[in-house]
C-alpha positions in Angstrom: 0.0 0.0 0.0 1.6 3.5 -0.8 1.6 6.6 1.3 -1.5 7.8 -0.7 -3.5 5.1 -0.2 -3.0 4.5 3.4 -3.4 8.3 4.0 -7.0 8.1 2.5 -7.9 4.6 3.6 -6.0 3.5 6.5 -8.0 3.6 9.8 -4.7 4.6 11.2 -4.1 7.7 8.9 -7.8 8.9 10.3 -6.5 8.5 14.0 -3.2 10.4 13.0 -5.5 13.4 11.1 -7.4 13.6 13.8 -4.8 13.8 16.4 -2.9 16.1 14.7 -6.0 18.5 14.4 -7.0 18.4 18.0 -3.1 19.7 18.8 -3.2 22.6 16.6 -6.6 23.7 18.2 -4.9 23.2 21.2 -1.9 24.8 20.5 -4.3 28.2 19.2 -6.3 28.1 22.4 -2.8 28.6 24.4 -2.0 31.0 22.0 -5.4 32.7 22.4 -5.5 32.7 26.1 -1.8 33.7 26.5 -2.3 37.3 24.5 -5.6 37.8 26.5 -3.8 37.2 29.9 -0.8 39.5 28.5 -3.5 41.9 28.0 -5.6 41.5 30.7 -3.1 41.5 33.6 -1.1 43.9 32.0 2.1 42.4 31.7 5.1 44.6 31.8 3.0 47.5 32.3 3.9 48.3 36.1 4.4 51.8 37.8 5.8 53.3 40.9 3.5 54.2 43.7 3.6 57.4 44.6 4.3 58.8 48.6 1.0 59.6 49.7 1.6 59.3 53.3 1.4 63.1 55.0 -1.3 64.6 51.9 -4.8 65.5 53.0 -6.8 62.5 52.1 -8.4 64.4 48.9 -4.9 65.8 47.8 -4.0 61.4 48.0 -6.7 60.8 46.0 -5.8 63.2 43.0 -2.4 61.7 43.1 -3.5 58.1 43.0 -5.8 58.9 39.9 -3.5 61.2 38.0 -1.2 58.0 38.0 -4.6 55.2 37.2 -4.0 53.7 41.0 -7.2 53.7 43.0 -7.2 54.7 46.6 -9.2 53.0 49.6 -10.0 54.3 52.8 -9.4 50.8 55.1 -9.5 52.6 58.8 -9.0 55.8 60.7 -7.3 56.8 63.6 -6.1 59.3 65.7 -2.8 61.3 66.2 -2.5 65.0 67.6 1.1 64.6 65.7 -0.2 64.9 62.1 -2.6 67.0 61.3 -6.4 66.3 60.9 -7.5 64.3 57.8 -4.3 63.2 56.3 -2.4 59.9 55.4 -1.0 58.2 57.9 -0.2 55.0 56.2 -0.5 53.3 52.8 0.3 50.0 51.3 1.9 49.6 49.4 4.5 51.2 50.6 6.0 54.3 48.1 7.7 53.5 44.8 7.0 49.6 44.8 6.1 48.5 41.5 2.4 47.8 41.1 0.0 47.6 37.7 -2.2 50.1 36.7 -5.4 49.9 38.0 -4.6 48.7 41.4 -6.0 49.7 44.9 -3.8 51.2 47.1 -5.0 51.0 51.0 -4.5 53.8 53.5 -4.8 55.1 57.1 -6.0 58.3 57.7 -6.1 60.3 60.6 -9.5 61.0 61.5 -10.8 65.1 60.7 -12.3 65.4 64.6 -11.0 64.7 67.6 -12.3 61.6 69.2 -14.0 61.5 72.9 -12.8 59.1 75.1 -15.2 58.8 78.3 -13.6 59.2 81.8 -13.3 55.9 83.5 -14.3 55.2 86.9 -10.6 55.8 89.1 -11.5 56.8 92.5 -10.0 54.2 95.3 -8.3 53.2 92.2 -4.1 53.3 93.0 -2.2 56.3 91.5 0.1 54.2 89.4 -2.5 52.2 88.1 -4.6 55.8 87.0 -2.1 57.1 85.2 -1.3 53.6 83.0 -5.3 53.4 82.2 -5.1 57.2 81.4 -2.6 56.6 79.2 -4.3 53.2 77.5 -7.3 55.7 76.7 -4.6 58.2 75.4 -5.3 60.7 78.4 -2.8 62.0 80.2 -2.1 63.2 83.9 -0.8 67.0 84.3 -0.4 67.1 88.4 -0.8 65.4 91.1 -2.2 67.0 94.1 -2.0 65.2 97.6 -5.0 65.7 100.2 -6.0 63.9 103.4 -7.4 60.4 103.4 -7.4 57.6 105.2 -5.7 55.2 102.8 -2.5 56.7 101.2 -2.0 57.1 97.1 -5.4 56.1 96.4 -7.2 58.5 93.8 -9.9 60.8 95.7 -10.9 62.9 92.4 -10.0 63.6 89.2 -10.1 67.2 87.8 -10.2 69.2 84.8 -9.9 72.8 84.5 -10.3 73.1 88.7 -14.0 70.9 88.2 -14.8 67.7 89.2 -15.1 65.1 86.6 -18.0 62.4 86.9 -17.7 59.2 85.3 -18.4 58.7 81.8 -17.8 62.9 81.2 -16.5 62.6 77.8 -13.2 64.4 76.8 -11.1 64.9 73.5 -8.1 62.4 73.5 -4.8 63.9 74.3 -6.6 66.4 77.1 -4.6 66.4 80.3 -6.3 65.7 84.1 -5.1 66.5 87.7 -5.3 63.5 89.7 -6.5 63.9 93.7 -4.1 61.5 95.6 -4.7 60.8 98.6 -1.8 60.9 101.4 -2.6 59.7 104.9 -5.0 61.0 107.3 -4.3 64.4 108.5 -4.1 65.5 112.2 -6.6 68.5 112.1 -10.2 68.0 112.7 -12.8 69.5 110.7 -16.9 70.4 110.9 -18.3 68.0 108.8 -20.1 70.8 106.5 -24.3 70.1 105.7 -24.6 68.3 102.2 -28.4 67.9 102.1 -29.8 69.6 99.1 -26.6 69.2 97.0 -25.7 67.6 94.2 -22.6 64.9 94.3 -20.5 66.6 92.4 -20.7 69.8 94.5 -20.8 67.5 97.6 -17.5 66.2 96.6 -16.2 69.7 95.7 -17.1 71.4 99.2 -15.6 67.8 100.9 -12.3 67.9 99.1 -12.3 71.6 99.7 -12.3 70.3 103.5 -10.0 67.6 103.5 -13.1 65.3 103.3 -13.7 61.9 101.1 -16.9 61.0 99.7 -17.5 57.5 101.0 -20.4 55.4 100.0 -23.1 56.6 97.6 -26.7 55.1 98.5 -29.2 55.7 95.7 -33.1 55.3 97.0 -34.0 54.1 93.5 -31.7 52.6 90.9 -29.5 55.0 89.6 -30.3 56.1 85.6 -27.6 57.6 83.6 -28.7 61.2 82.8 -30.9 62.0 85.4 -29.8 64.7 88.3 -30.2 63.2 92.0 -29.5 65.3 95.1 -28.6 64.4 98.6 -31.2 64.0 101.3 -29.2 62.3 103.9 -25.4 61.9 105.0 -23.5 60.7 107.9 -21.8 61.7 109.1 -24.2 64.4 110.0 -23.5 68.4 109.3 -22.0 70.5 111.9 -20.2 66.9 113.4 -16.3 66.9 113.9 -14.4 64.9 112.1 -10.8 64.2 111.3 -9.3 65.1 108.0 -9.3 62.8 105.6 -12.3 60.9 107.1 -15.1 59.6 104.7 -19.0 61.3 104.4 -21.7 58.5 103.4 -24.0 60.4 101.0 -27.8 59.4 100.5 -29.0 60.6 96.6 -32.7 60.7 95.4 -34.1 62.6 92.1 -36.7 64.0 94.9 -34.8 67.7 95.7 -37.3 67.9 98.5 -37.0 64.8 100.4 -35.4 64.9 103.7 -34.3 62.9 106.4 -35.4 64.2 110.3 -33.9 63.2 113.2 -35.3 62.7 116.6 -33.3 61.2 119.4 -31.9 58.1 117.8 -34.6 57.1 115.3 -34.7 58.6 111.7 -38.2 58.6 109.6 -38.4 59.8 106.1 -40.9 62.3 105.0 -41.6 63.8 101.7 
């Protein structure tokens, strides 16, 4: 049989023919697939990343876009180093090679100043004020010493010569005075009449007197936001006391309720 023949007739020849075409199909797939990846990813086409860190986040932006990179925002935080609203960090990091078209991430630092609320420090150890001061980014300006019974405990912490409550928000990076205490003093003191007041000018006119609020006895359960004033303390106005000593404070949202004494037994009347 010549080549001819067995080309045209041979069940072989049809296997080989067939083969043959399935591997050039093949072969222009790869080559099909190949110039549309070259094209599609880009190949050989990379850039530089511009420094963006330290540009307002709008000025970035421009930047980014000028050079067909796209920015995105991931997080903000907070710095009083660098001013308000710019860059703080970006990945990737300036002049890496990157293709056209891709996201580059930043930090900024956020336009207002966040509030951080005042945690809860009184009785709380002066050491261990000033390191959750400093976790909430707070930090501690003086340190004034007053009478108390327990030594380098915090009595009251202050802003601007007021009285902070708990939860009173401030910006981060404000400053406090912290009230240590420093021992009992040796002076006595009249125990001065609270009833009527609110606690945070109880524990004004106390401090003022080298006094400590003690405990703090709500009649009802205490609700954030309301206003409650004292209608009973002990010990009692006009007692003496040593400095330093504590003054048990009685709240209630009723500005008119009292306590009256006679002899040894208390009633309540509204």
């Amino acid at each position: 049989m010549d080549f001819k023949t067995f080309w045209s007739k041979s069940n072989t020849a049809f296997v080989i023919k067939n083969l043959l075409f399935a591997i050039m199909i093949g072969l222009v797939l790869i080559g099909g697939v190949y110039v549309w990846l070259k094209h599609y990813t880009r190949h050989g086409e990379e850039m530089q990343v511009p420094a963006v860190c330290g540009m307002y986040i709008e000025e970035a932006q421009l930047t980014l876009q000028s050079m067909g990179l796209v920015l995105q925002v991931i997080d903000s935080t907070y710095s009083n180093k660098v001013p308000l609203g710019t860059v703080v960090e970006q990945n990737p990091s300036a002049d890496a090679f990157v293709k056209k078209g891709r996201p580059v991430y930043v930090i900024v630092n956020a336009r207002s100043i966040r509030q951080v609320p005042v945690p809860d420090l009184r009785d709380v150890s002066c050491r261990q004020a000033e390191a959750t001061l400093k976790a909430l980014n707070l930090s501690v300006s003086d340190v004034l010493y007053e009478a108390s019974e327990y030594r380098d405990l915090v009595l009251d912490i202050r802003k601007d010569g007021q009285s902070l409550e708990v939860g009173t928000r401030l910006p981060e990076g404000a400053s406090v005075v912290l009230v240590v205490g420093q021992g009992s003093g040796m002076g006595s003191v009249s125990v001065p009449d609270l009833v009527g007041k609110t606690l945070s000018a109880a524990r004004n006119q106390l401090l003022a007197m080298r006094l400590i609020v003690g405990a703090t006895i709500y009649d009802t359960p205490q609700e954030e936001g309301k206003e409650y004033y004292i209608y009973n303390q002990e010990p009692a106005g006009g007692v003496w006391a040593r400095e330093g000593d504590h003054v048990d404070l009685y709240l209630s949202e009723d500005i008119d309720k009292r306590v009256q004494t006679s002899g040894t037994d208390e009633e309540e009347f509204f």
